[in-house]
MDAnalysis code that builds the backbone (N, CA, C; Angstrom):
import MDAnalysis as mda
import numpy as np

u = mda.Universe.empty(432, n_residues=144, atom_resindex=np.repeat(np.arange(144), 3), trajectory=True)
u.add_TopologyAttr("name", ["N", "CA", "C"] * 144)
u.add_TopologyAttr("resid", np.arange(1, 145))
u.add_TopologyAttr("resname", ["UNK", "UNK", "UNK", "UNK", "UNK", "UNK", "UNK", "UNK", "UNK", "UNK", "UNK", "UNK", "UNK", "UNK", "UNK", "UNK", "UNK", "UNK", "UNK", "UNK", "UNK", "UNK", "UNK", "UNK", "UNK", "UNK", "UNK", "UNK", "UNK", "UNK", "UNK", "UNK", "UNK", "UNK", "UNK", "UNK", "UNK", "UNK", "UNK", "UNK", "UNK", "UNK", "UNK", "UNK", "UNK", "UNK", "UNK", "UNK", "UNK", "UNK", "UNK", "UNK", "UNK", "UNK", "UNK", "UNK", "UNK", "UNK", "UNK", "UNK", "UNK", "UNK", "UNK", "UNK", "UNK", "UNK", "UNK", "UNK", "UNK", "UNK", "UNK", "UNK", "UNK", "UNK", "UNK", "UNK", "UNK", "UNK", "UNK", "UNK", "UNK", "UNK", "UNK", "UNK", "UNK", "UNK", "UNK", "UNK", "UNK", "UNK", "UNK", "UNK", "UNK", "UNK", "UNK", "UNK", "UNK", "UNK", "UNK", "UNK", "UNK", "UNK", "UNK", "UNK", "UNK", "UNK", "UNK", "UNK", "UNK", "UNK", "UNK", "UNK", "UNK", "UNK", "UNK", "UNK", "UNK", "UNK", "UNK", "UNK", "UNK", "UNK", "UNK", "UNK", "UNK", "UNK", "UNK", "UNK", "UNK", "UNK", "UNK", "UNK", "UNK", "UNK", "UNK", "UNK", "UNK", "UNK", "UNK", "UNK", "UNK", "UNK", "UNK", "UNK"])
u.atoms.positions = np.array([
    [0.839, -1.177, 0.000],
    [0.000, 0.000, 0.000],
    [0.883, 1.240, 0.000],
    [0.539, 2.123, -0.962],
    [0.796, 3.382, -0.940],
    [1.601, 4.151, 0.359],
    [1.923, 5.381, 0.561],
    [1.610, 5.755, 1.809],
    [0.661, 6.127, 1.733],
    [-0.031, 7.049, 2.618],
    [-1.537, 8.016, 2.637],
    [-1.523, 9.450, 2.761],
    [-2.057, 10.135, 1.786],
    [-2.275, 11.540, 2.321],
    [-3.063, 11.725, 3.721],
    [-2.195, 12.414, 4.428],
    [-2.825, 12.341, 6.013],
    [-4.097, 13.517, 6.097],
    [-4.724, 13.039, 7.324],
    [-5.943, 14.045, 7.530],
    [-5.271, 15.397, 8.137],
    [-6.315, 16.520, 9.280],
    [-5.556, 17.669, 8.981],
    [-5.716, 17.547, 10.469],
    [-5.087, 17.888, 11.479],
    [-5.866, 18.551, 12.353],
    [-5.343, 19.621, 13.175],
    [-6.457, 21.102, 13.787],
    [-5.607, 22.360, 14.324],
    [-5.868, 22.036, 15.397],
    [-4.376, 22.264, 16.138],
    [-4.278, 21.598, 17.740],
    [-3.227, 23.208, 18.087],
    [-3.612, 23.324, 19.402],
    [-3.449, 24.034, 20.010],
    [-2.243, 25.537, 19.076],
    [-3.290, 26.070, 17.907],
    [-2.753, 26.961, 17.025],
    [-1.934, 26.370, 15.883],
    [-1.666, 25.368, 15.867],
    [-0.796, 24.763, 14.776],
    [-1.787, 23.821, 13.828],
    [-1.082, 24.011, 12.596],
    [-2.309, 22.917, 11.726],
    [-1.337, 21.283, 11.194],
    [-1.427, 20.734, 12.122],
    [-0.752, 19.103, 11.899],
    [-1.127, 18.272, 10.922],
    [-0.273, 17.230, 10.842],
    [-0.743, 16.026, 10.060],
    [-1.260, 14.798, 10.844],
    [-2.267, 14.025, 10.533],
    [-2.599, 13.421, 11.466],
    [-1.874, 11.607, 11.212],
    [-1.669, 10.487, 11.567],
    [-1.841, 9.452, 10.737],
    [-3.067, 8.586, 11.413],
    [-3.985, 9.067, 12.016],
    [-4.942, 8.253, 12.323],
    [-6.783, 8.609, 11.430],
    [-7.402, 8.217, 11.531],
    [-8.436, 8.408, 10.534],
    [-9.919, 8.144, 11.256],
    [-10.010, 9.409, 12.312],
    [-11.222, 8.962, 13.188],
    [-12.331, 9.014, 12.536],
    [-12.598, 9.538, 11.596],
    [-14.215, 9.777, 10.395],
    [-14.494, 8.169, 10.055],
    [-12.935, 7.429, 9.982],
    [-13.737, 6.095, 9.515],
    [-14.216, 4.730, 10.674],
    [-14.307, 5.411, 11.243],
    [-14.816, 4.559, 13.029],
    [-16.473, 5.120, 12.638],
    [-16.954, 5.968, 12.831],
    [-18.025, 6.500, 12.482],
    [-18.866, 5.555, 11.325],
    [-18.218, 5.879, 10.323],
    [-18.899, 5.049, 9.285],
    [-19.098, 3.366, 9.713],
    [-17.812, 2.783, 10.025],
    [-17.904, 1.592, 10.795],
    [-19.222, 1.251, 11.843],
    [-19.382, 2.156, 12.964],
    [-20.089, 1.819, 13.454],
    [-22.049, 2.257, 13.554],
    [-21.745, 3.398, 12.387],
    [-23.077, 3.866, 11.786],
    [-23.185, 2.762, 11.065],
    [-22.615, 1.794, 10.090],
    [-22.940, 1.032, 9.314],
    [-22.898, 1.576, 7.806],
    [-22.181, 2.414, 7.581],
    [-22.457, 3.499, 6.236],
    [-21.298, 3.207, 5.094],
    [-21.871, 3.099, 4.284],
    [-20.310, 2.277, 3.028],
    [-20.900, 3.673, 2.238],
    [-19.744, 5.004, 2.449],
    [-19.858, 6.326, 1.774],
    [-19.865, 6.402, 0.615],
    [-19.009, 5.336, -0.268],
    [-19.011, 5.437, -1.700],
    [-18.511, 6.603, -2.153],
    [-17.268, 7.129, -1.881],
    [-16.156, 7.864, -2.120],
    [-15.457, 7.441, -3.685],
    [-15.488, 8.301, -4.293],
    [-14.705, 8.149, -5.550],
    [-13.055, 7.888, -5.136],
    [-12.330, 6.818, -5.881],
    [-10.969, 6.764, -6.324],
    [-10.721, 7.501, -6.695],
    [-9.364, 8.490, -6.073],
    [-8.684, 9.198, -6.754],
    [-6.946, 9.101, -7.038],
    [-6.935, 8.135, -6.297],
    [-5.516, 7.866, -6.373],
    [-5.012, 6.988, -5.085],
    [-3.984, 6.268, -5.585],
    [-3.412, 4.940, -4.530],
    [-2.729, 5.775, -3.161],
    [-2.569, 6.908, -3.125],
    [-2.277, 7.427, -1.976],
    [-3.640, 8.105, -1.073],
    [-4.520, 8.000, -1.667],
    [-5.640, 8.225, -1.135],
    [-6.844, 7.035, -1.204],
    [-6.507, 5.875, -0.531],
    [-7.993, 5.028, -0.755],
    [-8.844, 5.067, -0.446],
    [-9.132, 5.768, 0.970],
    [-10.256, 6.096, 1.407],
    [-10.833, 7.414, 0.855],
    [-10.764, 7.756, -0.264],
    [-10.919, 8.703, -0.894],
    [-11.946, 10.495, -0.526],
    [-11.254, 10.512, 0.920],
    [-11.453, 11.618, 1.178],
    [-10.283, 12.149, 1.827],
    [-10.285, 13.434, 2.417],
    [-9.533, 14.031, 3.561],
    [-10.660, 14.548, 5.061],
    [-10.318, 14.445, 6.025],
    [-10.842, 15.464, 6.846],
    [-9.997, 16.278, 7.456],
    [-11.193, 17.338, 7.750],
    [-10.160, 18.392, 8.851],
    [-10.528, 18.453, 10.129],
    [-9.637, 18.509, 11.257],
    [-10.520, 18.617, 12.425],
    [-9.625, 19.552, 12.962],
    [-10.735, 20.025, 14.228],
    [-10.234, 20.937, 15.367],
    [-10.346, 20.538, 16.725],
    [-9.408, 20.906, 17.641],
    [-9.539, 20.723, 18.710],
    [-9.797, 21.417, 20.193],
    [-11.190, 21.616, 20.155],
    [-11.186, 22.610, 20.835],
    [-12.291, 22.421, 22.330],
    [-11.388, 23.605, 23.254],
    [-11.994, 23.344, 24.610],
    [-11.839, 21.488, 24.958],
    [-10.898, 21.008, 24.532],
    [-10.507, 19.689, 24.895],
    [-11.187, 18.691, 24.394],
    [-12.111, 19.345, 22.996],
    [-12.873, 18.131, 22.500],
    [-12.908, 18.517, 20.903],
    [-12.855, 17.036, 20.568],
    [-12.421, 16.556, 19.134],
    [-13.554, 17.032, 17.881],
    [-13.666, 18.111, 16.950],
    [-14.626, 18.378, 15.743],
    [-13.945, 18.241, 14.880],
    [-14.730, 17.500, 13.461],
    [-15.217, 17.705, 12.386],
    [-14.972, 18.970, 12.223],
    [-14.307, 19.848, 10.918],
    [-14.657, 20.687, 10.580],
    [-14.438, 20.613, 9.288],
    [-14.037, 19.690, 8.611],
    [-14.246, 19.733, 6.870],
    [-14.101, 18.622, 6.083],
    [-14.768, 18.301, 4.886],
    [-14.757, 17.008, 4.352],
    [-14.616, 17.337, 2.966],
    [-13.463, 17.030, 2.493],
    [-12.920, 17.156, 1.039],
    [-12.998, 15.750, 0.491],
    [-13.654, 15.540, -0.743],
    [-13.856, 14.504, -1.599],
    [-14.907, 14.483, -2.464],
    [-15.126, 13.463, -3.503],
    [-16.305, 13.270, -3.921],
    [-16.469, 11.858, -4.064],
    [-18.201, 12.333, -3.740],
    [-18.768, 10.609, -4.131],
    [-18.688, 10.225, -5.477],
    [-18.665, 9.048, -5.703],
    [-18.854, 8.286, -6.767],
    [-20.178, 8.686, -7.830],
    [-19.608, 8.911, -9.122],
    [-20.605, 10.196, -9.497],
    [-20.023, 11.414, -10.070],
    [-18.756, 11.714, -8.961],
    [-18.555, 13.213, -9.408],
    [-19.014, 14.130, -8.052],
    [-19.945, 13.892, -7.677],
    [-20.556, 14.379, -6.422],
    [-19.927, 15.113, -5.303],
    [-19.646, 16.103, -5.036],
    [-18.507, 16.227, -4.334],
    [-19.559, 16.357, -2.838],
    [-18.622, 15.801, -1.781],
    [-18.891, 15.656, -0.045],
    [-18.379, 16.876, 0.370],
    [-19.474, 17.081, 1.434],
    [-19.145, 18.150, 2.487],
    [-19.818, 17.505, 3.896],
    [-19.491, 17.894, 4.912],
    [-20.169, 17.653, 5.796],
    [-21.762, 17.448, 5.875],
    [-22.366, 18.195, 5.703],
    [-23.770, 18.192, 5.487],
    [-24.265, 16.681, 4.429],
    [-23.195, 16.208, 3.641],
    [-23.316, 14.525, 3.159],
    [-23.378, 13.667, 4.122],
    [-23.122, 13.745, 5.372],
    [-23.160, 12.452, 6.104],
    [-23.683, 13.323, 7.856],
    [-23.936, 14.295, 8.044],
    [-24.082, 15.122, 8.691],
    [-25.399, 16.166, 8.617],
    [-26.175, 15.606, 8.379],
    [-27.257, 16.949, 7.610],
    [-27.653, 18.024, 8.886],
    [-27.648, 19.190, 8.785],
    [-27.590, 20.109, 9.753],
    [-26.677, 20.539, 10.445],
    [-25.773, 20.153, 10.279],
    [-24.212, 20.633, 10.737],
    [-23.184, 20.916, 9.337],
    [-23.514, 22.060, 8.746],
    [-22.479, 22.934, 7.441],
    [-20.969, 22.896, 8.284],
    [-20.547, 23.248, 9.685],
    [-19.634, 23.879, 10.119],
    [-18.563, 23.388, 10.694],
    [-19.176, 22.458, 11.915],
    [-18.511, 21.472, 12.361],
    [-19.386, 20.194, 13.248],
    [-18.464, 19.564, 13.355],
    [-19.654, 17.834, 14.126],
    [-18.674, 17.376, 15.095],
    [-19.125, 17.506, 16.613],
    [-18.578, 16.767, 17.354],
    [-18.063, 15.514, 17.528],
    [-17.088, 15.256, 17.710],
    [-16.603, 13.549, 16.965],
    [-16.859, 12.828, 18.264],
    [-18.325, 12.517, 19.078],
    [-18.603, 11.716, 19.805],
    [-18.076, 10.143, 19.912],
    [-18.018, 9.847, 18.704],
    [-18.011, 8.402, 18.661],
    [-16.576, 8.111, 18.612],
    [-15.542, 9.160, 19.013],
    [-14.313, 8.632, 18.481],
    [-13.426, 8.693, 19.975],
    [-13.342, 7.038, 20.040],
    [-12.658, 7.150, 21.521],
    [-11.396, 5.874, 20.892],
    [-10.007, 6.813, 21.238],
    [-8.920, 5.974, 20.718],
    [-7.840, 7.124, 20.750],
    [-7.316, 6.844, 19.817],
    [-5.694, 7.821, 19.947],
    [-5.338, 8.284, 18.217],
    [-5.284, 9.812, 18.459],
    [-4.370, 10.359, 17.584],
    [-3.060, 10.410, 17.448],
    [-2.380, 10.445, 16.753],
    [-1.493, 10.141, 16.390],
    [-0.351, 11.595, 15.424],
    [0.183, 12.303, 15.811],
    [1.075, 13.775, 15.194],
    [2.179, 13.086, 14.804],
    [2.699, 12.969, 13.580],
    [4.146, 12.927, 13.746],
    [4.872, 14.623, 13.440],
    [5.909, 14.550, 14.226],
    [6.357, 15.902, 14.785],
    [8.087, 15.480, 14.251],
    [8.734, 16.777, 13.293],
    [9.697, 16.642, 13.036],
    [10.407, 15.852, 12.158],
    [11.764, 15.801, 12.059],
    [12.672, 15.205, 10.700],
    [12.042, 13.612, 10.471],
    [11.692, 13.418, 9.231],
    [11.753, 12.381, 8.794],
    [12.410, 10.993, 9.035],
    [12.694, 9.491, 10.260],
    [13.940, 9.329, 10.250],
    [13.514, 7.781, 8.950],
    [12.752, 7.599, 8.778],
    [12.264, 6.105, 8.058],
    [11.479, 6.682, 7.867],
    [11.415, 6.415, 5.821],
    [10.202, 6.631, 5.266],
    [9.566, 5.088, 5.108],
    [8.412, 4.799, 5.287],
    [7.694, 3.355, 4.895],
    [6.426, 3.601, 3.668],
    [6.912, 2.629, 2.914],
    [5.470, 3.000, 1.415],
    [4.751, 2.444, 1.932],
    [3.839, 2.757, 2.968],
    [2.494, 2.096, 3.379],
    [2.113, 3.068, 4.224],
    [0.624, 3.025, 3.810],
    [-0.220, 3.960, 5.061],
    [0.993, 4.934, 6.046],
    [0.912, 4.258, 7.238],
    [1.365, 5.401, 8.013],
    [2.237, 5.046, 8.848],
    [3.342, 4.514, 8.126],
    [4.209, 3.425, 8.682],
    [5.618, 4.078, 9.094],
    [5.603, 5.693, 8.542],
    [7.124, 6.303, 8.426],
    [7.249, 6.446, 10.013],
    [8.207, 6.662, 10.160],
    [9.003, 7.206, 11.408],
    [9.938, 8.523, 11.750],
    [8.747, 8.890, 12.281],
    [9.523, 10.563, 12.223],
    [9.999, 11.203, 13.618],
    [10.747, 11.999, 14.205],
    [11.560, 12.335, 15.395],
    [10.956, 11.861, 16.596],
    [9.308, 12.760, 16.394],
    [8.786, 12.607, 17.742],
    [7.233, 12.392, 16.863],
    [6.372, 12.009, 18.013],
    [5.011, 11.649, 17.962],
    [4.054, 12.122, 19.204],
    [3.269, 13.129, 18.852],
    [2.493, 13.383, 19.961],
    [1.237, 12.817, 19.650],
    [0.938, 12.170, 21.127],
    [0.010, 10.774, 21.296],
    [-1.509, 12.065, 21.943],
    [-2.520, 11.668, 21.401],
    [-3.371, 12.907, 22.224],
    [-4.818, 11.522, 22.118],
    [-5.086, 11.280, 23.327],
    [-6.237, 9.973, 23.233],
    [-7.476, 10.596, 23.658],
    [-8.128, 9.668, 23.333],
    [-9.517, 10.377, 23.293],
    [-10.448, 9.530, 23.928],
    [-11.705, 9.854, 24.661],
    [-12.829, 9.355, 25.077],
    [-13.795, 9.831, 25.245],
    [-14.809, 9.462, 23.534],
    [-15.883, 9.611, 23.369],
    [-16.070, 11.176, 22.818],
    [-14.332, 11.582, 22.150],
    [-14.259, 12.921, 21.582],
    [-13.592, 14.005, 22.303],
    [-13.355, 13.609, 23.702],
    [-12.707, 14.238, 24.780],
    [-11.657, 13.792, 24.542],
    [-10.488, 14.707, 24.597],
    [-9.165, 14.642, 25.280],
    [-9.137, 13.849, 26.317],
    [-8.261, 12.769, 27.229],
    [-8.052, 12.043, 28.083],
    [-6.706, 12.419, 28.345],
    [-5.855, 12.334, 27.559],
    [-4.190, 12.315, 27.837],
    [-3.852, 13.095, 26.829],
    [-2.211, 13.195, 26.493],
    [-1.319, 13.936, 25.834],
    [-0.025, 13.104, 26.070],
    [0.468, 12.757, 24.933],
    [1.789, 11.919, 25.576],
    [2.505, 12.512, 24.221],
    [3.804, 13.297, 24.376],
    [5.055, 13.115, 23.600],
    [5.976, 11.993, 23.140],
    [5.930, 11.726, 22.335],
    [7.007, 10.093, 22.185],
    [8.011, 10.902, 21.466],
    [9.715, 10.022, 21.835],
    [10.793, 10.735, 21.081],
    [10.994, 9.059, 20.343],
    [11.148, 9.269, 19.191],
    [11.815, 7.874, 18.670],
    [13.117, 8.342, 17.522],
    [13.605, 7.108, 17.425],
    [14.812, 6.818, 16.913],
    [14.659, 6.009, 15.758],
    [15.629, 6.443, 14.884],
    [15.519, 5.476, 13.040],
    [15.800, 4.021, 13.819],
    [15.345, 3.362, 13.011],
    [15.234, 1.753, 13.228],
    [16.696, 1.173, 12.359],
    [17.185, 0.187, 13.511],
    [18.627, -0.076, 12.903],
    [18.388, -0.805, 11.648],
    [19.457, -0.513, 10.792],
    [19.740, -1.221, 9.955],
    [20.032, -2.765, 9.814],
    [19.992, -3.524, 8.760],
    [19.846, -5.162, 9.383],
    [21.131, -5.392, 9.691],
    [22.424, -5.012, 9.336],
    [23.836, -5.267, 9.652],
    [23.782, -4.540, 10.924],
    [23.386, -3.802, 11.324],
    [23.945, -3.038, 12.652],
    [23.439, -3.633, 13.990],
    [24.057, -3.309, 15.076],
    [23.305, -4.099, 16.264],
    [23.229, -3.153, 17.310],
])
């Protein structure tokens, strides 16, 4: 697999990359097969979202793609009455920032390894924790 164009999200004034994909827990457990147009092997789930994080809880605030069709998605596609933003109730788990130099790139999803990783978990759309991770390039197979 590809890698993935990552989702977006603005955390405390900064606009990050995310590698986790809380919009598709939602669909999972609504039961909803969106029918997102292919647009390319770095994008299979063939959207983006944007989110914000605010007052310590996790929104929706934008949905770039189109359905199958041509159709293009906005929030109000899977959301009707919310143009702006949608509380991400249903999303209890962990985001995922990678923060800084590149040290391992991986051609898959979201496999690279980059300086640091800020861990920000969630329950039920709430903030729970905040954890910084520092990591290190992964040895080489000759090295020990």
């Amino acid at each position: 697999m590809t890698a993935q164009i990552s989702e977006i999200l603005h955390y405390q004034g900064r606009k990050q990359r995310m590698c986790t994909e809380p919009l598709g827990d939602y669909f999972a457990l609504a039961d909803i097969k969106p029918g997102f147009e292919f647009s390319s092997t770095a994008l299979w789930r063939g959207y983006v979202g944007e989110w914000d994080v605010q007052d310590g809880r996790l929104y929706l605030i934008k949905l770039t793609g189109n359905l199958e069709g041509g159709q293009p998605a906005s929030l109000e596609t899977f959301f009707p009455g919310f143009p702006d933003r949608v509380f991400a109730h249903w999303y209890t788990g962990q985001v995922r920032l990678p923060m800084g130099e590149l040290l391992q790139y991986v051609h898959g999803g979201y496999g690279s390894t980059y300086e640091q990783d800020l861990l920000i978990d969630f329950d039920q759309g709430v903030v729970t924790q905040t954890t910084l991770r520092h990591n290190s390039a992964p040895a080489k197979p000759n090295e020990s």
